[in-house]
C-alpha positions as CSV (number, residue, x, y, z in Angstrom):
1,X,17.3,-4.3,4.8
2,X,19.7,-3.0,6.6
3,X,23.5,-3.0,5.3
4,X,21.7,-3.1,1.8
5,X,24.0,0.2,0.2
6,X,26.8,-1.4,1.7
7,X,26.8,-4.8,0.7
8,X,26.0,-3.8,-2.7
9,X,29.5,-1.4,-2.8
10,X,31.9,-3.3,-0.8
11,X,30.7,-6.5,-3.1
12,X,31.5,-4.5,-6.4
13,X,34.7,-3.4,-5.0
14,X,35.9,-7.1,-3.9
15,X,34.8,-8.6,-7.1
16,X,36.7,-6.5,-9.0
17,X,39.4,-7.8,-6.9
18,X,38.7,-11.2,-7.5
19,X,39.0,-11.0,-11.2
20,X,42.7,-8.9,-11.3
21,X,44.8,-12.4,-12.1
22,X,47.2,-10.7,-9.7
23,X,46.8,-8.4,-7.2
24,X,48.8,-4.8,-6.8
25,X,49.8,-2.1,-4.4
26,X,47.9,0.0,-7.1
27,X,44.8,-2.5,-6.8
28,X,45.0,-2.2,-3.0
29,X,44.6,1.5,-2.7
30,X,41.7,1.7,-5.3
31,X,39.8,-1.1,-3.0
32,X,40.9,0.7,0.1
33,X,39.4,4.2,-1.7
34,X,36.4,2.1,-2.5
35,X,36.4,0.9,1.3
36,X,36.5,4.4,2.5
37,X,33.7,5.6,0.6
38,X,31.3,3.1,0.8
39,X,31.4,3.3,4.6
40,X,31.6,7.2,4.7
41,X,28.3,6.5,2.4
42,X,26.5,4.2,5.1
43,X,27.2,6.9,7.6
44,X,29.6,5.3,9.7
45,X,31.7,7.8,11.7
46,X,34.4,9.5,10.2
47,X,37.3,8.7,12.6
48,X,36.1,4.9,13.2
49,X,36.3,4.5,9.1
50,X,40.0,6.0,9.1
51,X,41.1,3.6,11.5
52,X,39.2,0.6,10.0
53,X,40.7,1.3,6.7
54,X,44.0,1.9,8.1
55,X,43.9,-1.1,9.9
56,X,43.0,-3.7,7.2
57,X,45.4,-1.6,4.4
58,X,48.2,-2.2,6.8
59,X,47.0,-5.9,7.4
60,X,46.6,-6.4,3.8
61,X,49.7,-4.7,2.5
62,X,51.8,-7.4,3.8
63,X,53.9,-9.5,1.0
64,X,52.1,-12.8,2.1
65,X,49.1,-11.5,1.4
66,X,49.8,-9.7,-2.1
67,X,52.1,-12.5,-3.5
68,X,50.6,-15.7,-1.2
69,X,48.0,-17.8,-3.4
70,X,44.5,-16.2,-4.0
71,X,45.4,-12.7,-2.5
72,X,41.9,-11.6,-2.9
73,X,40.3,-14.1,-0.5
74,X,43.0,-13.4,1.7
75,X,42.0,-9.2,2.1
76,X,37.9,-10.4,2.2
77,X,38.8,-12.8,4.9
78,X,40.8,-9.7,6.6
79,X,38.2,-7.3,6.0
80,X,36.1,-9.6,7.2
81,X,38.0,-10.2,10.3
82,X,37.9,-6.3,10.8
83,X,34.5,-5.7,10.6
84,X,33.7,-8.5,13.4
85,X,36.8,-6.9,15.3
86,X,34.8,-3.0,15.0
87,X,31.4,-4.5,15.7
88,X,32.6,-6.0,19.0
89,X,33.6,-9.8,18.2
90,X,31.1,-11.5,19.9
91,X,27.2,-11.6,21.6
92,X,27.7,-10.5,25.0
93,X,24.6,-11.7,26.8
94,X,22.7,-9.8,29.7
95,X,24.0,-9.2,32.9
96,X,22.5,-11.3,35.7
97,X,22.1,-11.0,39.2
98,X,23.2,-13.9,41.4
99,X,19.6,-13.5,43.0
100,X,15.8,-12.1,41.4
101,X,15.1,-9.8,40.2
102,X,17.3,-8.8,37.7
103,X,17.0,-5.1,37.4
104,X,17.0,-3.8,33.4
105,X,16.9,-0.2,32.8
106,X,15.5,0.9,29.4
107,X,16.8,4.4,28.7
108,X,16.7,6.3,25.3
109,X,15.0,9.5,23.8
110,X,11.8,9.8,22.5
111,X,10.3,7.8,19.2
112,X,13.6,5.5,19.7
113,X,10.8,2.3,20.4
114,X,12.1,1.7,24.4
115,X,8.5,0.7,25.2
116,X,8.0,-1.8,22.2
117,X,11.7,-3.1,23.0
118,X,10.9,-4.0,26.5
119,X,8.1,-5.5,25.4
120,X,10.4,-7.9,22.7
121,X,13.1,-8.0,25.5
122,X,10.0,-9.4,28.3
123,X,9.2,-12.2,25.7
124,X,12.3,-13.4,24.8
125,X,12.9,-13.8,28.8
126,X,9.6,-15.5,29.2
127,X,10.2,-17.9,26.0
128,X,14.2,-18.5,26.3
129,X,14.3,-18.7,29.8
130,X,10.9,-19.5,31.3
131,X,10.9,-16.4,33.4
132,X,8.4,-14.5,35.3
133,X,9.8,-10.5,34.6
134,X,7.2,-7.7,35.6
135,X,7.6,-3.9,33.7
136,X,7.6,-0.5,36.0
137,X,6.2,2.5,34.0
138,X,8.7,5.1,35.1
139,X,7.5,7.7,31.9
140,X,5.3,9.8,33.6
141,X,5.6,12.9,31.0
142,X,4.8,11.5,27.6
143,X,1.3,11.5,26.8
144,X,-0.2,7.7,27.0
145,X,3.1,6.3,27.9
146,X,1.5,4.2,30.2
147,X,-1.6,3.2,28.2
148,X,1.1,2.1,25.4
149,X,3.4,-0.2,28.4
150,X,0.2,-1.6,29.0
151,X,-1.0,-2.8,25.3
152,X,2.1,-4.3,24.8
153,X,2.4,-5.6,28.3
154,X,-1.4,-7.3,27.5
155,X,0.0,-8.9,24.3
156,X,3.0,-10.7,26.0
157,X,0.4,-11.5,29.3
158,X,3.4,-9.5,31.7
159,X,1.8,-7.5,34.7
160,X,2.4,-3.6,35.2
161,X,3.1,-1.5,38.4
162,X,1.8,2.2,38.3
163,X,0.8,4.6,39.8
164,X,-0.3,7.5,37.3
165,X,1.5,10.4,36.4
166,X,1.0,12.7,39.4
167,X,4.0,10.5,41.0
168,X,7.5,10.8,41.2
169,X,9.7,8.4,39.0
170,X,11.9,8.0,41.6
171,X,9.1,6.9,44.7
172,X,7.0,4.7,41.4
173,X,10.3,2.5,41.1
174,X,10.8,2.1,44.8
175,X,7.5,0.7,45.2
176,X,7.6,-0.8,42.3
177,X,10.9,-3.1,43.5
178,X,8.8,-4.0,46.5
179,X,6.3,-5.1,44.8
180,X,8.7,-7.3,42.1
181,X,10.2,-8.5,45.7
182,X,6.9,-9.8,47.1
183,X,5.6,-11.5,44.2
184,X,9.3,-13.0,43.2
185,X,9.7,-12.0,39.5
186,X,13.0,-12.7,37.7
187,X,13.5,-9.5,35.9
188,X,12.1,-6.2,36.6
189,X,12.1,-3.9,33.2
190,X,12.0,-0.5,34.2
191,X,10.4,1.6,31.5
192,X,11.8,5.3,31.8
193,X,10.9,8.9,30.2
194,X,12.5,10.1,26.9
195,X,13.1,13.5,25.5
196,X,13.1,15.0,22.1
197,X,17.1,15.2,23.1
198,X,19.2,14.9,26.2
199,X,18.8,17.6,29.0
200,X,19.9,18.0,32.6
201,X,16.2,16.9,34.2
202,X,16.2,13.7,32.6
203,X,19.4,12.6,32.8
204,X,19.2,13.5,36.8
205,X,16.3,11.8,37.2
206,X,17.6,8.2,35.2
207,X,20.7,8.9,37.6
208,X,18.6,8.6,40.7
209,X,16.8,6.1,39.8
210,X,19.7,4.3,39.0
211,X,20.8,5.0,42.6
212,X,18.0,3.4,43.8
213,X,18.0,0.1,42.4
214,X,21.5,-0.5,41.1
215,X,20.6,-1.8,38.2
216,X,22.4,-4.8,36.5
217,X,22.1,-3.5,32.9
218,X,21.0,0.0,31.8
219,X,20.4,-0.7,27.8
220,X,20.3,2.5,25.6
221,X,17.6,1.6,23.2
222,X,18.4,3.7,19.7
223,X,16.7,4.0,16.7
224,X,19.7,3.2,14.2
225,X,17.6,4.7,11.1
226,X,19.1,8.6,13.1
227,X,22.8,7.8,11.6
228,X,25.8,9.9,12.8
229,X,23.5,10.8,15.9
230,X,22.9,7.6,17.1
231,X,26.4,7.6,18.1
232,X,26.1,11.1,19.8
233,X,23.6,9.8,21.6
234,X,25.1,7.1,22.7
235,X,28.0,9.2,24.1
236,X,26.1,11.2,26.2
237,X,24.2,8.6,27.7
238,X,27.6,6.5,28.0
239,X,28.8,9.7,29.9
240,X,26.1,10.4,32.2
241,X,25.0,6.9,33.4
242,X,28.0,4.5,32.0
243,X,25.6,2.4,30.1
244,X,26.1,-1.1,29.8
245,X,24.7,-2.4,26.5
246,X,22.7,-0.9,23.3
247,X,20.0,-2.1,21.4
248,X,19.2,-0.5,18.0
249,X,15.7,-0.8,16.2
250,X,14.7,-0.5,13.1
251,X,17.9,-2.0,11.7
252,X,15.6,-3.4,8.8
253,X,14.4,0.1,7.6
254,X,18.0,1.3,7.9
255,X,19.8,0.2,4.8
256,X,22.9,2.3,5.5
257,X,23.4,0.7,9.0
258,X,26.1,3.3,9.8
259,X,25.2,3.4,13.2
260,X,25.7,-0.5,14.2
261,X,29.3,-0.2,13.0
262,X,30.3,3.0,15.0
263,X,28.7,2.6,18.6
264,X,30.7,-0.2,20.0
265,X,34.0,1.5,18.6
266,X,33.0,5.4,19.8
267,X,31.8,4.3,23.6
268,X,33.7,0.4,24.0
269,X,30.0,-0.6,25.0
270,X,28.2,-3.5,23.4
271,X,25.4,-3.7,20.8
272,X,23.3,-6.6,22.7
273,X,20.1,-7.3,20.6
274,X,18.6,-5.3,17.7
275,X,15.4,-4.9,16.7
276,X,14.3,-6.2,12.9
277,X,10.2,-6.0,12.5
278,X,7.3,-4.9,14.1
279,X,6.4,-8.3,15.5
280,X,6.8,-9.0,19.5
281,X,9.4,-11.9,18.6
282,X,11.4,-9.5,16.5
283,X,13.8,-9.1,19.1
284,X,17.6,-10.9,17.9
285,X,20.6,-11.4,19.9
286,X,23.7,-9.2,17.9
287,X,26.1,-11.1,16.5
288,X,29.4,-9.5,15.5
289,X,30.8,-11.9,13.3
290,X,26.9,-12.8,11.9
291,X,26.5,-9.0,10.7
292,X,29.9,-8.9,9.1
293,X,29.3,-12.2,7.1
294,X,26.0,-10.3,6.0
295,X,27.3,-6.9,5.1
296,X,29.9,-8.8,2.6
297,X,27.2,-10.8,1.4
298,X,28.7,-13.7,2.7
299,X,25.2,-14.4,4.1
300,X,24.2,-15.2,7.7
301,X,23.1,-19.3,8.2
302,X,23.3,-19.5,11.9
303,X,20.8,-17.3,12.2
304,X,18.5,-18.3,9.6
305,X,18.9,-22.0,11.0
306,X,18.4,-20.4,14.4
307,X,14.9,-19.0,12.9
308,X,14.1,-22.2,11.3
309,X,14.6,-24.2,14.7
310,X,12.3,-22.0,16.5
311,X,9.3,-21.8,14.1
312,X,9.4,-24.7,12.3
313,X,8.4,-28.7,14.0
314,X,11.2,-31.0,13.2
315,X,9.0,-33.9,12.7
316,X,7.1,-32.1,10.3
317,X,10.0,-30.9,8.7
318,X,11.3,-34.2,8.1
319,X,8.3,-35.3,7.1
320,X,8.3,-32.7,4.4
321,X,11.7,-33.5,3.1
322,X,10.8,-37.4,3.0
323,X,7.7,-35.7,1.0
324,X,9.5,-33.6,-1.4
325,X,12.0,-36.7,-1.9
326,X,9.6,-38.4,-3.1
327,X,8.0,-36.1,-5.1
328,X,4.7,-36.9,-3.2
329,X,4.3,-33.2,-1.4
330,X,1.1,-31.7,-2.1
331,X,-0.7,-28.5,-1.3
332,X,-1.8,-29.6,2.1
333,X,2.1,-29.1,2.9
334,X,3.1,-26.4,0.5
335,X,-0.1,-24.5,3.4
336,X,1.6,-25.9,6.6
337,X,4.8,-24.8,5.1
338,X,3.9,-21.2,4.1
339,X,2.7,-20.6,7.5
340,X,5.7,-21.7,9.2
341,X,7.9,-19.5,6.6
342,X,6.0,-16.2,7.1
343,X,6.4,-16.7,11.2
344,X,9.9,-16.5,10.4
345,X,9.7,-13.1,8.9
346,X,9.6,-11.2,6.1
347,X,10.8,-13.1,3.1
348,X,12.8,-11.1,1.6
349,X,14.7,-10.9,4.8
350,X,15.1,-14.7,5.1
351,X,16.4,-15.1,1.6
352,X,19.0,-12.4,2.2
353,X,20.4,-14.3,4.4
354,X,21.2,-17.3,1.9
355,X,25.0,-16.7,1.0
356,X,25.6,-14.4,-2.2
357,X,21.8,-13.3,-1.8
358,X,21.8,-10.3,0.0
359,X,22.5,-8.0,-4.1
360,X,21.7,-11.3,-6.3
361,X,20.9,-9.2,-9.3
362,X,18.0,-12.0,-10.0
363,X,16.5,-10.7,-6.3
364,X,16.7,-6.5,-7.1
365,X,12.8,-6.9,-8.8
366,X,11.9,-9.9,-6.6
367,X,8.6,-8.1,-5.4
368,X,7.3,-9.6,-2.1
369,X,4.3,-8.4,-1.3
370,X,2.5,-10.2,2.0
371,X,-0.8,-9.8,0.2
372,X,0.4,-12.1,-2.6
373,X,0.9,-15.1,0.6
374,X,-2.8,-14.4,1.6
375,X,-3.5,-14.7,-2.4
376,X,-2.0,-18.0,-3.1
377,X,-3.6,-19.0,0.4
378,X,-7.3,-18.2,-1.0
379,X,-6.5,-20.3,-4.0
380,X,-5.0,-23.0,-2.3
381,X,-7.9,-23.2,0.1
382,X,-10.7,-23.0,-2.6
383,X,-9.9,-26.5,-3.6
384,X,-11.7,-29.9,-3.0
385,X,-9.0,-32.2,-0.5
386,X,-8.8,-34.2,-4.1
387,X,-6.9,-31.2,-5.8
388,X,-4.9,-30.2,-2.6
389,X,-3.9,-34.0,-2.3
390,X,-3.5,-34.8,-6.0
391,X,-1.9,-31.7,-7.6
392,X,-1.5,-32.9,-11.0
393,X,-5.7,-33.4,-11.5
394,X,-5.6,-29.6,-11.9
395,X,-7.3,-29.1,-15.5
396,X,-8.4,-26.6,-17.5
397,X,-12.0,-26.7,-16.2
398,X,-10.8,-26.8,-12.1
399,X,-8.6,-23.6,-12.7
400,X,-11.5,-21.7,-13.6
401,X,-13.4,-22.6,-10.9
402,X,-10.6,-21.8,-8.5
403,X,-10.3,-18.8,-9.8
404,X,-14.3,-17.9,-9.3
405,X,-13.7,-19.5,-5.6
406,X,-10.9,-17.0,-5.1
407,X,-11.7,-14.1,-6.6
408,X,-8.2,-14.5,-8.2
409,X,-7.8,-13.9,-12.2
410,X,-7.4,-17.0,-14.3
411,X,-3.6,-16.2,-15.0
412,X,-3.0,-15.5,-11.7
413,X,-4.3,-19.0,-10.2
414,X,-2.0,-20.7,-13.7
415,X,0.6,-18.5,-12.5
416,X,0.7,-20.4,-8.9
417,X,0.1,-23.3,-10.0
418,X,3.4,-23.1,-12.7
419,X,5.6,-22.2,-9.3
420,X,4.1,-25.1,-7.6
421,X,5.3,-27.4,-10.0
422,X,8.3,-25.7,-10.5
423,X,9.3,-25.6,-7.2
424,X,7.9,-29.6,-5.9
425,X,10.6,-30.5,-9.2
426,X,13.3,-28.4,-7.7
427,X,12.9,-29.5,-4.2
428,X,13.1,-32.5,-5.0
429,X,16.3,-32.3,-7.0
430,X,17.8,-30.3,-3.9
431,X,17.1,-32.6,-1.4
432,X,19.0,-35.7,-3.1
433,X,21.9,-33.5,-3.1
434,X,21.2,-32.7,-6.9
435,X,21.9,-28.5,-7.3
436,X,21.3,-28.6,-11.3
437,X,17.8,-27.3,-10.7
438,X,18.4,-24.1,-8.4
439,X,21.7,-23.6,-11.0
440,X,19.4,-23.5,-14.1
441,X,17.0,-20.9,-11.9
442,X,19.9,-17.8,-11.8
443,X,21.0,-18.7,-15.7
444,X,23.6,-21.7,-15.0
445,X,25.1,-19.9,-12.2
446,X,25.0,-20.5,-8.4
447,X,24.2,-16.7,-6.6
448,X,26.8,-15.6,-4.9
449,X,29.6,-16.8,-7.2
450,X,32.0,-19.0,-5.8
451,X,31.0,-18.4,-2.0
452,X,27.7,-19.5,-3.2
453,X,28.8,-22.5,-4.8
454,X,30.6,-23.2,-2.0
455,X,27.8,-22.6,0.6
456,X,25.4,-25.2,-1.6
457,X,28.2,-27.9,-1.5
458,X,28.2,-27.9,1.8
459,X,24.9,-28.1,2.0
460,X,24.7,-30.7,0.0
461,X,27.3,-32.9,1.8
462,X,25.4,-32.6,4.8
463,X,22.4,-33.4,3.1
464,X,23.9,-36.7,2.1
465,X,25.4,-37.5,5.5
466,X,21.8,-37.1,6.3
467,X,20.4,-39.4,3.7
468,X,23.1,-42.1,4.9
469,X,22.2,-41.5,8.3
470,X,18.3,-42.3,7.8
471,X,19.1,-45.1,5.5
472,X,21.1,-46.6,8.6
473,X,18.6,-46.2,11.2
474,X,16.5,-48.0,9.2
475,X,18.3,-50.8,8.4
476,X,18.7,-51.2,12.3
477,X,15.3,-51.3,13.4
478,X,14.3,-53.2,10.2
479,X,17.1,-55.7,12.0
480,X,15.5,-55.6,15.5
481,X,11.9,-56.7,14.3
C-alpha cells in the first residue's frame, strides 16, 4: 500500500508525542528530525521536505500550541493541515469544454500505464457521467500499441480511430477529430507515443498535436513506483507542453509514495486521479486532504463509504444489517456479501482505510490471500440450502462431508466455520451500537488508539440515530394502516 513506510514512522514519532505529559522545544525538534527523515525516507524531494518541515516547526513552535491544552493533537492537526496544504488542498476535477468533445491528451513515457489509464479514465466517464468518449491511437512507434488500445477499448465497449503505423500522429488525430465530430462523442482520449525518456522528437510531436486540437487537459500519466524521477518527469513535461493535471499509477505497489507528495509542490500542477489496481474501475479521484488523513493513519472513510455506495445495493444492505441484528444472517448472505466486498478491492486495502488501521500491529501478519475467498466460497457452496440457511446444524458428520465436497482439509472447513460464528456474534453486537466485541478482538483496545475510539463512537452514534430513525418510520406506517 502506498504511504505504508510512512505511516508507520510519522505514527511512531506522533505517539511518542502523545505520551510526553507535556510537550518541549526539545520534544519539537526530535519530532521535527523524525519528520524530516521519514519523508527524506519515502523519497519525497529534498527541497519540498525543508520547506514542509519548516513550515509546520514554525506553525507548531508557537506558545499556544506548546502550552495550550493537548499540544500534541494540536501539531497532528497542523501537520495534518500541511500535508493537505503540499498535496494541493482539494480534487480538482477535469476541465470541460463548453461544447463536445472534450479533448484529453494522455502523455507520459513508456511502461508509465497511459493506455490502461485511458482506459480507467473512458469508464469512469461512461459510468459517472453517462458519456459517449471515443480513444485516438496516436502511438504509432511502440510495438502493439494499438493492439493493446484496442483490448482495453473492447473491455470497456469504447470504439477506436486508426489508421496503422505508417501514418503521421499529427494527420491520425486530425482525422480522428472529424470523425469524434460526426458521430458526436463527448470526450475524445487521445492516446500518444512514449519514450524510454524525454527527447526532442517526442516532445515536438505532442506539441503539434497539441496545436491541432487545443486540448482542454493534457494529463501526464506517471508511474509513482519511479520516486525522485517522477518529479523530473513531471518538470520536463510541465516545461514543454504546460500540462494541466497528473495521474500517478501504481500508488498501491508504491509504499514510499514520495512522488504524490512532491509533484504538485515542484510544478503548481494538480494530481487529478490515481491509479490503485489492475482492475478497469481502479481509477480514484485524488483527494488531498483523504491522502493526508491516510498517511497519518488517521484512515480515509469518505472514500471507503464512497466504495461501498458504488458496489454495494442499499436494500440489500439494509437488509443485511436487519439480518445480522437479529442474529438471523446465514451463509446465503455471508456469499452475497463476499462478492460485493471483493468488487471493492483488495481487502487489505479496504481495511486500511478504517482509522488507526493502516500499521495496527494485529494487521502486520494479516495474510490475505484472494485464493483463500475462492476457498471459503467452495466450502460455502458445497452445502445443502438447509446448512447455508441454518448455520448452526453444522455437525461433526456435515463438516466432513464439506470438506470431501470441497477438496478443503477438515481444519480448514472448522476453521471457517469458527470465523463465521465469530464474526455473525460480533456483527451483531456492532450494529446495536455495542463495540465490546471488536474491543475484545485487538486485546481490550480499540485500533488506532484514541482516534480509533473515537472514529467507532461516531459510528456508533450514527448507528443509533439510524436505529431510531427505522423505529419511527415504522411506527408511522403501522399508524397509517
Amino acid at each position: 500500500m502506498a504511504f505504508e513506510g510512512l505511516t508507520d514512522r510519522l505514527q511512531k514519532a506522533m505517539e511518542k508525542l502523545r505520551r510526553k505529559p507535556k510537550v518541549t522545544e526539545a520534544d519539537l525538534r526530535e519530532t521535527m528530525r523524525e519528520i524530516r527523515l521519514a519523508l527524506l525516507e519515502a523519497d519525497v524531494n529534498f527541497k519540498v521536505v525543508k520547506d514542509f518541515v519548516k513550515t509546520v516547526r514554525e506553525k507548531a513552535a508557537g506558545a499556544e500550541v506548546l502550552k495550550g491544552l493537548n499540544p500534541a493533537q494540536q501539531i497532528v492537526k497542523i501537520v495534518n493541515d500541511e500535508l493537505t496544504k503540499l498535496m494541493g488542498e482539494e480534487a480538482v476535477p477535469l476541465n470541460k469544454a463548453p461544447h463536445i468533445p472534450t479533448v484529453i491528451m494522455m502523455v507520459g513515457l513508456q511502461g508509465a500505464g497511459k493506455t490502461t489509464t485511458a482506459g480507467k479514465l473512458a469508464l469512469r466517464l461512461k459510468n459517472e457521467n453517462n458519456a459517449r468518449p471515443m480513444f485516438i491511437a496516436a502511438d504509432v512507434y511502440r510495438p502493439a500499441a494499438i493492439t493493446q488500445l484496442q483490448q482495453v477499448a473492447d473491455q470497456i465497449d469504447v470504439p477506436v480511430f486508426e489508421k496503422g503505423i505508417d501514418v503521421d500522429p499529427v494527420e491520425i488525430v486530425r482525422e480522428g477529430m472529424e470523425v469524434a465530430k460526426q458521430n458526436h462523442n463527448d470526450y475524445v482520449i487521445i492516446d500518444t507515443a512514449g519514450r524510454l525518456q524525454i527527447d526532442e522528437q517526442l516532445m515536438d510531436e505532442l506539441a503539434n498535436i497539441k496545436e491541432l486540437v487545443k486540448p482542454n487537459e493534457i494529463l501526464l500519466v506517471i508511474d509513482s513506483m519511479t520516486g525522485q524521477n517522477a518529479v523530473n518527469t513531471a518538470q520536463g513535461f510541465d516545461n514543454k507542453l504546460d500540462i494541466t493535471g497528473v495521474v500517478l499509477t501504481k500508488l498501491d505497489g508504491d509504499t514510499r509514495g514520495g512522488a504524490a507528495m512532491s509533484i504538485r509542490a515542484v510544478t503548481g500542477k494538480p494530481i487529478k486521479f490515481v491509479g490503485e489496481g489492475e482492475k478497469m474501475e481502479d481509477l480514484d479521484v485524488f483527494h488531498p486532504d483523504r491522502m493526508a488523513s491516510r498517511i497519518l493513519g488517521m484512515g480515509d472513510m469518505m472514500t471507503l463509504i464512497e466504495k461501498a455506495q458504488k458496489n454495494f445495493d442499499e436494500e440489500q444492505a439494509q437488509e443485511t444489517m436487519d439480518k445480522m441484528r437479529e442474529n438471523t444472517f446465514d451463509y446465503n448472505d455471508f456469499l452475497a456479501q463476499m462478492d460485493q466486498v471483493t468488487k471493492m478491492g483488495p481487502l487489505e486495502n479496504i481495511i486500511k482505510m478504517m482509522p488507526g488501521m493502516a500499521n495496527n500491529p494485529a494487521l502486520k501478519n494479516l495474510n490475505l490471500d484472494p485464493k483463500q475467498f475462492a476457498h471459503i466460497k467452495a466450502i460455502v457452496l458445497s452445502m445443502t440450502p438447509e446448512e447455508r440457511e441454518n448455520p448452526d446444524v453444522m455437525n461433526p458428520s456435515r463438516r466432513r462431508r464439506l470438506a470431501a465436497g470441497s477438496g478443503r482439509p477438515i481444519v480448514e472447513v472448522n476453521r471457517m466455520i469458527k470465523q463465521f460464528n465469530q464474526m455473525r456474534k460480533m456483527m451483531k453486537q456492532v450494529t446495536n451500537g455495542n463495540f465490546n466485541g471488536m474491543q475484545n478482538m485487538f486485546g481490550g483496545q480499540m485500533p488506532g488508539g484514541k482516534m480509533g475510539q473515537m472514529a467507532m463512537n461516531r459510528m456508533a452514534r450514527k448507528m443509533k440515530k439510524d436505529k431510531q430513525k427505522r423505529i419511527k418510520q415504522l411506527r408511522k406506517l403501522r399508524k397509517k394502516k
